[in-house]
N, C-alpha and C positions, 0 to 999 in steps of 0.2 A: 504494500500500500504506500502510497508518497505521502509526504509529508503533510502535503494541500490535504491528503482525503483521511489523513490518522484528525488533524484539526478542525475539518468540517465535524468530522464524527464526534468528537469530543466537545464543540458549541452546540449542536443538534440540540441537549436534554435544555441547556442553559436558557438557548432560544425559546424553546418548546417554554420550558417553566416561565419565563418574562412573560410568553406571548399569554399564556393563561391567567397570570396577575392582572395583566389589562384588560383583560375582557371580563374579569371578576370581576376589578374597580369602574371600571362602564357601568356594570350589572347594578353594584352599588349605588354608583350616581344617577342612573336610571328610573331606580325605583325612589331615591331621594327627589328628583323633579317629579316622578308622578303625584310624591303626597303633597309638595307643593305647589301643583298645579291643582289639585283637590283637595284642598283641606278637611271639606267637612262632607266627603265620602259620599259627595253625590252621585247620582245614575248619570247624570252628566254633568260635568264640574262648569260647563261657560252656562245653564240652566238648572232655574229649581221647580221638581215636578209636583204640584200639590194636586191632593183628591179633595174635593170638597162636595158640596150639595147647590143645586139647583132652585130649591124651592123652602130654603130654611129663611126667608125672611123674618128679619132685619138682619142677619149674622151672616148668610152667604146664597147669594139668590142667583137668578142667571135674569138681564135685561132686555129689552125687544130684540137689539141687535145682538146677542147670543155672548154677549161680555159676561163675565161675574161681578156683582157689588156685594155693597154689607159690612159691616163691623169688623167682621174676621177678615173680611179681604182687604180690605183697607188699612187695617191697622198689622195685619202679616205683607202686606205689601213696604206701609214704614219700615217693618223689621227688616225687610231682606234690603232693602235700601242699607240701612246701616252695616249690612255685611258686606257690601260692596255691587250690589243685582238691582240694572234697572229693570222698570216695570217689565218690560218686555222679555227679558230673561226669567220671568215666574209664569212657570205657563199651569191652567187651571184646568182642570177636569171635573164634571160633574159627576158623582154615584149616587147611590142609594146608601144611606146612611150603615148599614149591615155590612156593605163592601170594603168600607174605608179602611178598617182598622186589617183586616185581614191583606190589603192591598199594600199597606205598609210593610208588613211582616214579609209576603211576599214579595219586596220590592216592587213593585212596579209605580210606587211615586215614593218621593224623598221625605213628604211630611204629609200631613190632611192634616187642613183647619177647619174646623165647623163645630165651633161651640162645643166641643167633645170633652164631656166630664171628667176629669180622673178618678178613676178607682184601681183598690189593689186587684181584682180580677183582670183588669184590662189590662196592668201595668207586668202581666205575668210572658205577656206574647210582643207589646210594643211600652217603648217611653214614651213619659208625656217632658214640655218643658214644664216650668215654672206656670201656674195660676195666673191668668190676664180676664178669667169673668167669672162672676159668679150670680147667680139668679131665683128665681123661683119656678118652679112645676106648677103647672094650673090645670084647672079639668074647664071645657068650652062645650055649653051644650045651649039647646035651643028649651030643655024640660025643665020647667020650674020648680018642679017637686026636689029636683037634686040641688040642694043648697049647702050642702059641708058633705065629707066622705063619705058618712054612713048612708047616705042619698043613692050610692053608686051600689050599694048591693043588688044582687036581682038583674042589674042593668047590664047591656053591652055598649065596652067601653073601647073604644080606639089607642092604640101606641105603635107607634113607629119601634118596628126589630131593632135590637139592639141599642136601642137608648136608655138614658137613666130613667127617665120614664115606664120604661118595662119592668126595669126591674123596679122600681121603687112599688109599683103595681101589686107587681107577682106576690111582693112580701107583705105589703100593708092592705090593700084592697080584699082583703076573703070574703069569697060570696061575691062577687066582682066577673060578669064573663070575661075576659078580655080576649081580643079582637087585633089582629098582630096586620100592618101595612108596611110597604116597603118606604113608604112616604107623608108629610102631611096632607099634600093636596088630596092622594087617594083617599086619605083617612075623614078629611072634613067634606071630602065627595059622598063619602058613606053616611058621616053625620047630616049633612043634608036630604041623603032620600030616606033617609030612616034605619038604615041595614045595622048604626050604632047608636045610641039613646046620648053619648056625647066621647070625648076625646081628649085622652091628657096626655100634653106637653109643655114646650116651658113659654113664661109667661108673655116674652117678648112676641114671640110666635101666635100666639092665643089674639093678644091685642089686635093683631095687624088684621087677623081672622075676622074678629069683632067689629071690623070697622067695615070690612070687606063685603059680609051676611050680618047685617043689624038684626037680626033675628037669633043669633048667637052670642052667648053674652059667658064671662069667667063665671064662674059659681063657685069656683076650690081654688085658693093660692096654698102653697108649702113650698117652704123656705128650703132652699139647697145651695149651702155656701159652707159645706163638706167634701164638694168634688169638684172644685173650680175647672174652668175651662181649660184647656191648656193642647199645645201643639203637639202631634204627634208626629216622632219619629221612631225609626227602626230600632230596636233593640239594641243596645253594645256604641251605637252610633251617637259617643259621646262628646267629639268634639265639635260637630253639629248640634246639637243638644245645648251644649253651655255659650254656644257661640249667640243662640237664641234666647237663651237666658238674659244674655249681657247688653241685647238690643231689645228686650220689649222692657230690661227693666230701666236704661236709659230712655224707652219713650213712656215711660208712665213718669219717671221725674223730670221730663220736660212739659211735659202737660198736652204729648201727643195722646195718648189715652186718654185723658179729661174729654179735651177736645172733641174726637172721634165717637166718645160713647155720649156726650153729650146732644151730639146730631143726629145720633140714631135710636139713640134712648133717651126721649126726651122726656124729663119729670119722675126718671126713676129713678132708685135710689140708686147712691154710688159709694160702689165700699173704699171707705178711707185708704185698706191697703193697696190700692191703685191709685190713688193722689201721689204730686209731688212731696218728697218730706223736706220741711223747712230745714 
C-alpha cells in the first residue's frame, strides 16, 4: 500500500466521526429553531386554531356575514394580540358544544373559547387557563307554574350535552325529565312548540332568548362562580397555557375586560376578581 493510501485509511474513521458530530449539532440546532419558531406548540405556529360555538350569544355567536363575535371572541382575540397574533392569524370554527373539549384532546384546534366552565372532570382529558367569567344558570320557560326548582319536577327540561348545565341538572333537578340538545337554538326550538315545558342554561344566554320570544321569561337564576370560564387547551401544553395566563391577566388590569364585558353584559354584575387592582 503507499503511503497516500496507509493515510487516506487512517483519516477515513476521523472524517467519518467529525462528519457525524455535524450532523448531530445540525440535529440539535434544528430542533432548537423548531421550538423557537413555536413556542406554544401550536398545530401551526404562524396561526391559532380555536373551536368555538355559533349560537352561544352574547359569549360566541356567528354574524350574517358568517364572522364570529361575542365576549369570548373579542376579548380571546385581545389575548392572542398580546402574544404577538393578529386578528387574522386566529382562525374560528364553529361546533357543537359536546365536540369542543374532545377536539382539543384530539388536537384538531389549539384552544376552544366558549364560556366553558372548569371542572375537575373536564380538567382530567384537557386544561383550562386561568378564570376570565363567571355567571349564573337560569331555567327560560314560557309556564308560569315553574317559579323556583321544585316547579321543574314532573316537567321536560332542555340542556345542551355536555354543559355545566347538565350536569348541574343531573344532580340537583330529581324528578326533572331532562331532554339533552346538541344546541341552544335546537333547545329553545323545542321550548317553543312544546316538545320541553322550559330550558336551562346560563343566564346571559337566557336574557338575549327573552328578548328575542317575549313570551319567554327567566323563572330560576343559580349562582355558579365555582367553575369560572376559562380557555381550553390540550393537556401537558403548558407553555401555551401560562403564556395565556399572563395576557388575559394583563387585560383584566388594564380595564380591557371591564371594558369588553361591560358592552356585552350590560347591568350585570361584575366580579371584582376581574377588575383592575389599584
Amino acid at each position: 500500500m503507499s503511503k497516500i493510501g496507509i493515510f487516506k485509511s487512517l483519516m477515513s474513521p476521523v472524517r467519518a466521526g467529525a462528519m457525524a458530530l455535524i450532523v448531530a449539532c445540525a440535529g440539535i440546532g434544528t430542533q432548537a429553531l423548531a421550538a423557537d419558531d413555536n413556542p406554544y406548540g401550536l398545530i401551526d405556529a404562524k396561526v391559532i386554531s380555536v373551536g368555538t360555538m355559533g349560537d352561544a350569544k352574547p359569549y360566541a355567536f356567528t354574524q350574517a356575514d358568517g364572522t364570529f363575535s361575542g365576549f369570548d371572541i373579542e376579548f380571546f382575540l385581545n389575548v392572542a394580540e398580546r402574544l404577538g397574533f393578529k386578528p387574522e392569524q386566529v382562525i374560528f370554527t364553529g361546533q357543537e358544544f359536546s365536540a369542543l373539549m374532545p377536539s382539543i384532546a384530539n388536537e384538531r384546534f389549539d384552544v376552544a373559547v366558549a364560556a366553558i366552565g372548569t371542572t375537575e372532570a373536564r380538567k382530567k382529558t384537557v386544561d383550562f387557563s386561568e378564570g376570565y367569567l363567571a355567571g349564573y344558570l337560569s331555567v327560560l320557560t314560557a309556564d308560569k307554574a315553574i317559579t323556583d326548582a321544585a316547579g321543574l319536577k314532573g316537567k321536560r327540561l332542555g340542556v345542551v350535552q355536555g354543559t355545566l348545565q347538565e350536569i348541574y341538572a343531573a344532580k340537583n333537578f330529581t324528578g326533572t325529565d331532562l331532554v339533552k340538545f346538541p344546541d341552544n337554538n335546537s333547545a329553545v326550538s323545542a321550548l317553543n312548540n312544546g316538545t320541553v315545558e322550559a330550558h336551562f342554561l346560563d343566564y346571559e344566554a337566557a336574557k338575549e332568548y327573552g328578548v328575542r320570544y317575549p313570551d319567554l321569561k327567566i323563572a330560576v337564576n343559580i349562582p355558579s362562580f365555582d367553575a369560572p370560564a376559562g380557555f381550553v387547551v390540550r393537556k401537558g401544553n403548558d407553555k401555551f397555557r401560562e403564556a395565556l395566563n399572563m395576557a388575559l391577566r394583563a387585560a383584566m388590569q388594564d380595564g380591557t375586560w371591564k371594558t369588553l364585558y361591560e358592552k356585552w353584559f350590560p347591568g350585570s354584575p361584575m366580579p371584582d376578581e376581574y377588575l383592575p387592582k389599584k
